[in-house]
C-alpha positions as CSV (number, residue, x, y, z in Angstrom):
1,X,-7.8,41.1,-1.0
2,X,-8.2,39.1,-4.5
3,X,-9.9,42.3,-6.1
4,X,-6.8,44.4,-4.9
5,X,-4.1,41.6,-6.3
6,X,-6.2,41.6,-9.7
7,X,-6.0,45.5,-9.5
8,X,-2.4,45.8,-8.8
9,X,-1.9,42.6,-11.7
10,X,-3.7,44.7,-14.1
11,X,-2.1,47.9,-13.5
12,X,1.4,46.3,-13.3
13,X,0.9,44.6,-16.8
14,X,-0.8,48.2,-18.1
15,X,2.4,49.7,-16.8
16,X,5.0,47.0,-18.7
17,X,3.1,47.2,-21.8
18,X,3.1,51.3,-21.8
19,X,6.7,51.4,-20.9
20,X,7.5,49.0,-23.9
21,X,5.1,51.2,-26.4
22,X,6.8,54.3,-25.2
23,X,10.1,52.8,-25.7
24,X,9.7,51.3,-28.9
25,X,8.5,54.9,-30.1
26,X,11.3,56.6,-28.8
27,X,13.3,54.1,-31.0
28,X,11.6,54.3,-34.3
29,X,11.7,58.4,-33.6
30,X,15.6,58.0,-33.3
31,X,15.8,55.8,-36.1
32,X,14.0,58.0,-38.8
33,X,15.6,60.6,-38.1
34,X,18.7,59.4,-38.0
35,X,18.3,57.5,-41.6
36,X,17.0,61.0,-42.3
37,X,20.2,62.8,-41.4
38,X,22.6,59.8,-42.7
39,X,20.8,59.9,-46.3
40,X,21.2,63.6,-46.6
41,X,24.4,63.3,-47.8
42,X,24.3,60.7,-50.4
43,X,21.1,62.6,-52.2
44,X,23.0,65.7,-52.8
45,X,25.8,64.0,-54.5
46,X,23.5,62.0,-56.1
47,X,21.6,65.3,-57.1
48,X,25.2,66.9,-58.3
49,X,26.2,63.5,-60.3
50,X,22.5,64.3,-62.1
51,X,23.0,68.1,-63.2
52,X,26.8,67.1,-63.8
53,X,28.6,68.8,-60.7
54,X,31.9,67.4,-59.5
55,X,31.9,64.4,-61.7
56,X,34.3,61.9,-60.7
57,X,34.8,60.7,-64.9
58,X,33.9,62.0,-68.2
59,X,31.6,59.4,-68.6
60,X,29.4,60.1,-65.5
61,X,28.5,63.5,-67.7
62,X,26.8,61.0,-70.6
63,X,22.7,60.8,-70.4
64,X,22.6,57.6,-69.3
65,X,24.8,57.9,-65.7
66,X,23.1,61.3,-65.3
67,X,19.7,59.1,-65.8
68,X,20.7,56.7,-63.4
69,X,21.7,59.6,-60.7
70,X,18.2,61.1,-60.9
71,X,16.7,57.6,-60.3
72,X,18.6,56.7,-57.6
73,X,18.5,60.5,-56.0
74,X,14.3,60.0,-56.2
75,X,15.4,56.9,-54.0
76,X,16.8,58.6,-51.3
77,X,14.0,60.9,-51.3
78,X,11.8,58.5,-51.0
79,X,14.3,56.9,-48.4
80,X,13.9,60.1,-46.1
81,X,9.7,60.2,-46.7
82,X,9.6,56.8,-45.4
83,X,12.2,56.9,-42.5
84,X,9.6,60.2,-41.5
85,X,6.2,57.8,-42.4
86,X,7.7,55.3,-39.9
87,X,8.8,57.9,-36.7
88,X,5.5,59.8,-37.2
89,X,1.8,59.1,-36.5
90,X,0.8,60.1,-40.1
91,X,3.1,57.5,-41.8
92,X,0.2,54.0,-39.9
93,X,-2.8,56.2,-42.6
94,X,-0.6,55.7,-45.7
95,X,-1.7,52.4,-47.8
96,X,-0.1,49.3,-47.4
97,X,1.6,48.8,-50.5
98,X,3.2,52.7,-50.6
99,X,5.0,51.4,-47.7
100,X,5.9,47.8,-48.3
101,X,6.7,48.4,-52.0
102,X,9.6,50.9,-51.6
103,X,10.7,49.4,-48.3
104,X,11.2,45.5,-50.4
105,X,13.2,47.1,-52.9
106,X,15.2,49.3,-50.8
107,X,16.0,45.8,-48.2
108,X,17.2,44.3,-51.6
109,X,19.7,46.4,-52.7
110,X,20.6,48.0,-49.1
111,X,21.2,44.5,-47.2
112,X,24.2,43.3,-49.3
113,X,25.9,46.6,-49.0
114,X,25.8,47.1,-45.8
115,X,27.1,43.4,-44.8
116,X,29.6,43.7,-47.4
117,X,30.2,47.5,-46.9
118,X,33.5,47.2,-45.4
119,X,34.9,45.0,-48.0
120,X,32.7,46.5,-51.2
121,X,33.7,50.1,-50.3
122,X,37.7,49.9,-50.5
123,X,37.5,47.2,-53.2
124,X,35.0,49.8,-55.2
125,X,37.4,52.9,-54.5
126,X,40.5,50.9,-55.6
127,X,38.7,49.8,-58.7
128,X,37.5,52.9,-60.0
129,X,41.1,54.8,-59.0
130,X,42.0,51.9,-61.7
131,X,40.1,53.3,-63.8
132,X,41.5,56.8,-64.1
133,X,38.4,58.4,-61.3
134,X,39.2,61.7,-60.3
135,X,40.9,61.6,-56.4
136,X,37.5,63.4,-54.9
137,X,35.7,60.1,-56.3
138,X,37.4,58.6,-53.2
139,X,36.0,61.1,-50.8
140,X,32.5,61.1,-52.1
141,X,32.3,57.1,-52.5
142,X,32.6,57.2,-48.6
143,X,29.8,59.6,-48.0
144,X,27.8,57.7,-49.8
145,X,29.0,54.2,-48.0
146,X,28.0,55.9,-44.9
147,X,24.9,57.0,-46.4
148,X,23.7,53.6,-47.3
149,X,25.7,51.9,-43.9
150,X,23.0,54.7,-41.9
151,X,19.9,53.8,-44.4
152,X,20.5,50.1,-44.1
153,X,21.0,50.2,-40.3
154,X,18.4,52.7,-38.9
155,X,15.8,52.3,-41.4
156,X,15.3,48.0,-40.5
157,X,15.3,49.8,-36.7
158,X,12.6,52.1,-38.0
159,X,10.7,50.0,-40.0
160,X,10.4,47.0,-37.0
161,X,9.1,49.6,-34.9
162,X,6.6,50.7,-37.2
163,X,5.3,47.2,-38.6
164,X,5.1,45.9,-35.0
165,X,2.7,49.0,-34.3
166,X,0.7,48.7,-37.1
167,X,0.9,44.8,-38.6
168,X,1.4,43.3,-35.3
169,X,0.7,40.0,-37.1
170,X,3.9,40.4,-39.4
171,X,6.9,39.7,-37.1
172,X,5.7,38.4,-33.9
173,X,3.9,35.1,-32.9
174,X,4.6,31.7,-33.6
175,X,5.0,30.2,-36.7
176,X,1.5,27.7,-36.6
177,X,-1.8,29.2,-36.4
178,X,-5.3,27.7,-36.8
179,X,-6.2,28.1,-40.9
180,X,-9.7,29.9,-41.8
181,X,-12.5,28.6,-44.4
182,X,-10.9,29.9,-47.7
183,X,-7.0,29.7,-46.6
184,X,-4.3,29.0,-49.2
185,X,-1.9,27.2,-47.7
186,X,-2.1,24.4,-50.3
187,X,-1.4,26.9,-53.3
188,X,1.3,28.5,-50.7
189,X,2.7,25.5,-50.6
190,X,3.1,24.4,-54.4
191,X,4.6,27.8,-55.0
192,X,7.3,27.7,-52.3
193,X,8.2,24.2,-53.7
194,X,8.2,26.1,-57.6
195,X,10.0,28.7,-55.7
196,X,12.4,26.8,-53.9
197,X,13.7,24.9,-57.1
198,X,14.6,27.7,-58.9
199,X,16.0,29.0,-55.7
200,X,18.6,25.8,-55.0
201,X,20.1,25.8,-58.4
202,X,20.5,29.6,-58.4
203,X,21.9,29.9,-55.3
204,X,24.7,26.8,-55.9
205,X,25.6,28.1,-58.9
206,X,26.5,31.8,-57.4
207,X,28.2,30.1,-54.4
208,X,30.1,28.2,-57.4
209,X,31.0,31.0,-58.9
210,X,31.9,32.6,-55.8
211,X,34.2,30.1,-55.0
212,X,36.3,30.0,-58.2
213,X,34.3,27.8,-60.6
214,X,34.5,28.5,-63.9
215,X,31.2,26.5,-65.4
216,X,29.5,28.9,-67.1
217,X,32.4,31.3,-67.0
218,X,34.3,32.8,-70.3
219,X,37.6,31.7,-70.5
220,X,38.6,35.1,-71.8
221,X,37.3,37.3,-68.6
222,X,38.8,35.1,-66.0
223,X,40.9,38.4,-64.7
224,X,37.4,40.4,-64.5
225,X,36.7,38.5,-61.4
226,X,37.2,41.0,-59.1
227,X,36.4,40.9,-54.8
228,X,33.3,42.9,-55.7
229,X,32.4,40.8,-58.3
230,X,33.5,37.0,-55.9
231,X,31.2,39.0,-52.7
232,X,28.3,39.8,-54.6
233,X,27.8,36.5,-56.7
234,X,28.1,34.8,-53.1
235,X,25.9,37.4,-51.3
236,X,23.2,36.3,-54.2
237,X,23.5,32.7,-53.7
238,X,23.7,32.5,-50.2
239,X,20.1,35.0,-50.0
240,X,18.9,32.5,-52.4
241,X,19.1,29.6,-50.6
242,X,18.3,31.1,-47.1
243,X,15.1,32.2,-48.9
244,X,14.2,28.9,-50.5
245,X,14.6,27.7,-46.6
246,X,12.2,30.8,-45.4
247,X,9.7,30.1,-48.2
248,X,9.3,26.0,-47.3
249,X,9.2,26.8,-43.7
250,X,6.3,29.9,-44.0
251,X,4.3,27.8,-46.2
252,X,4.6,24.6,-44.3
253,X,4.4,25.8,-40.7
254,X,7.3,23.5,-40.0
255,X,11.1,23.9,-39.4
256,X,11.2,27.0,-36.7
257,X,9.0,27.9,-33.5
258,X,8.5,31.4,-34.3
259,X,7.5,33.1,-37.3
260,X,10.1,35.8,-37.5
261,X,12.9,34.4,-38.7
262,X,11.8,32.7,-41.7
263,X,9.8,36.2,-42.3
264,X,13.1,38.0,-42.8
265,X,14.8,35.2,-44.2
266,X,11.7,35.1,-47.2
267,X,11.5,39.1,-47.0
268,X,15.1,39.7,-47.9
269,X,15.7,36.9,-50.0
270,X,13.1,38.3,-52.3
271,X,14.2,41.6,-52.0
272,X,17.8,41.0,-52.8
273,X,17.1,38.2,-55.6
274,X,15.0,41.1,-57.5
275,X,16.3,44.5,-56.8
276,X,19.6,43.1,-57.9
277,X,19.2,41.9,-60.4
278,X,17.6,44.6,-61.6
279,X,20.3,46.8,-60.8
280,X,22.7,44.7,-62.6
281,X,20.3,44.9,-65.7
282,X,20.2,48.3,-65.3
283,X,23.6,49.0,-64.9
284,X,24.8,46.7,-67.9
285,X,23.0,49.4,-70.4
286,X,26.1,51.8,-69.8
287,X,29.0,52.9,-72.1
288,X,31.4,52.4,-69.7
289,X,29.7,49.3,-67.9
290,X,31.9,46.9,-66.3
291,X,32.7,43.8,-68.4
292,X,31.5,40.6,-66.6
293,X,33.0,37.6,-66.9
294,X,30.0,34.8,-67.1
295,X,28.8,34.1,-70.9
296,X,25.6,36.3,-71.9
297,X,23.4,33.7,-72.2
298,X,24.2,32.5,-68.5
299,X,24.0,36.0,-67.1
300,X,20.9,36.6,-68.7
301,X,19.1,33.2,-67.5
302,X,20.8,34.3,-63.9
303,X,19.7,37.7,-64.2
304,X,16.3,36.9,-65.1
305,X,15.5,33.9,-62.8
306,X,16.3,36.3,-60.1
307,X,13.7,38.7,-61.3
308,X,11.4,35.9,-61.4
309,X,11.7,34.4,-58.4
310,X,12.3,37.6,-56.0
311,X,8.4,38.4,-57.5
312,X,7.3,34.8,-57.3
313,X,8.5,35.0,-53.3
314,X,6.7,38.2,-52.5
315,X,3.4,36.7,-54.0
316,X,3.6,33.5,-51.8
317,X,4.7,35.9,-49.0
318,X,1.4,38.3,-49.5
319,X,-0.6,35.4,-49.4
320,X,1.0,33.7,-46.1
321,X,0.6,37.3,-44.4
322,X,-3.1,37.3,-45.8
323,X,-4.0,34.4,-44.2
324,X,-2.1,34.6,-41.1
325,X,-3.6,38.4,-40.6
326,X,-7.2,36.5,-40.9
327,X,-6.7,33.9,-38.7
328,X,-4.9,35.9,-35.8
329,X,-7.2,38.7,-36.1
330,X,-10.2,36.2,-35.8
331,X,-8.8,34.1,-32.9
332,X,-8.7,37.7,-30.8
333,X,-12.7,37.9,-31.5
């Protein structure tokens, strides 16, 4: 009688974990394709922008717009590769870093857009028709806010599936574990707290600004402050303080009982702090670049501290995942 209750425990718990495998690949199948089929559209515009077909401005047509096109139409190529390595068996044999690499990036400059995508996309349209775009800028600017709406949504869906498949160890569990001989959480530790005060001071000075102070502001670009401009310096500042939170609370073991979110918290803070940042870098090279309204020197300090610490956070994030991948792997033994 005992025998046959084990044997119908066993096959019952056999049963709810291959229902849930089955499940969670029929979810990272839908996902990738559907970031697949949701990026499509935003690559050929992208692609046209580059050769210099149905250019919303004269300026677009200069090398350095066409420049930036091509870069960001590699991106969504490499957006479609990985929503396919994450819905297909193929995509668990590909390194590590090709996979975490492109997806940090892309959950740094995807996130903000699509929380602040139905904000950022009128206020973007409205701002360029200011600027003398041609009327089928409008209907393109929404393909491509659908685009990235699709990427940002389906490709996090994708992605969960896929790390929970193959790094197990990187979203579930709690937060605690029993350290190894050779652990780092000591040097983990001193980072997060280097981290974490360059974090603070960034973050409240982007919520300032977001907020209508004018420290650091030039008194002669006050009008350039624009709802793009108001969302994104908050978007930055409030990522940089949730991440300063994640980073103390990964390195410490203290502060949450599971290890997820402070995980995402760290993951996209970093992400967002250094893609952009980048971006902005990038996109301040151009002609017909926006004028900003902070002083260069504080953009520059801004701009690069965010570089900085979004590669600072990854580091101290590698090594947490290294040591918790040790330790979890060895307790299973």
């Amino acid at each position: 009688m005992n025998a046959d209750t084990s044997d119908l425990a066993w096959d019952g718990a056999a049963l709810t974990t291959s229902g849930a495998t089955s499940q969670l690949t029929k979810l990272r199948r839908f996902s990738g394709y559907g970031v697949a089929i949701a990026v499509t559209p935003y690559l050929l515009i992208k692609i046209a922008w580059a050769v210099g077909l149905f250019l919303p401005t004269e300026q677009m047509g200069e090398a350095s717009w066409r420049a930036i096109n091509a870069a960001t139409a590699a991106l969504a190529a490499v957006a479609i590769l990985l929503a396919m390595a994450f819905c297909r068996p193929w995509g668990e044999r590909l390194p590590a870093w090709l996979v975490a690499l492109p997806v940090w990036v892309g959950t740094g400059l995807l996130v903000p857009t699509v929380l602040l995508a139905p904000v950022l996309g009128p206020a973007a349209i409205a701002r360029d028709r200011e600027a003398g775009a041609a009327d089928v800028w409008a209907f393109e600017q929404i393909l491509v806010m659908v685009s990235l709406v699709g990427i940002g949504i389906g490709l996090p869906l994708a992605l969960a599936g896929y790390v929970k498949a193959r790094w197990p160890e990187a979203l579930s569990g709690p937060l605690d574990f029993t350290n190894r001989p050779g652990h780092t959480q000591q040097l983990q530790i001193s980072l997060a707290r280097l981290a974490a005060a360059g974090c603070i001071p960034l973050g409240v000075t982007k919520v300032y600004w977001a907020t209508g102070g004018t420290l650091g502001i030039d008194s002669g670009m006050l009008d350039h402050r624009d709802v793009w401009w108001h969302l994104l310096s908050l978007s930055t500042g409030v990522w940089a303080l949730v991440g300063a939170w994640g980073l103390l609370v990964l390195t410490t073991r203290r502060g949450a009982p599971r290890f997820l979110a402070p995980m995402a918290a760290a993951w996209t803070s970093s992400g967002v702090l250094f893609s952009q940042n980048l971006y902005s870098s990038l996109s301040a090279t151009r002609s017909d670049a926006q004028p900003v309204p902070e002083y260069p020197l504080t953009r520059v300090l801004t701009s690069e501290a965010g570089l900085v610490l979004g590669v600072l956070m990854a580091t101290i994030i590698l090594l947490v995942l290294h040591d918790r991948r040790g330790a979890l792997r060895g307790e299973k033994r």
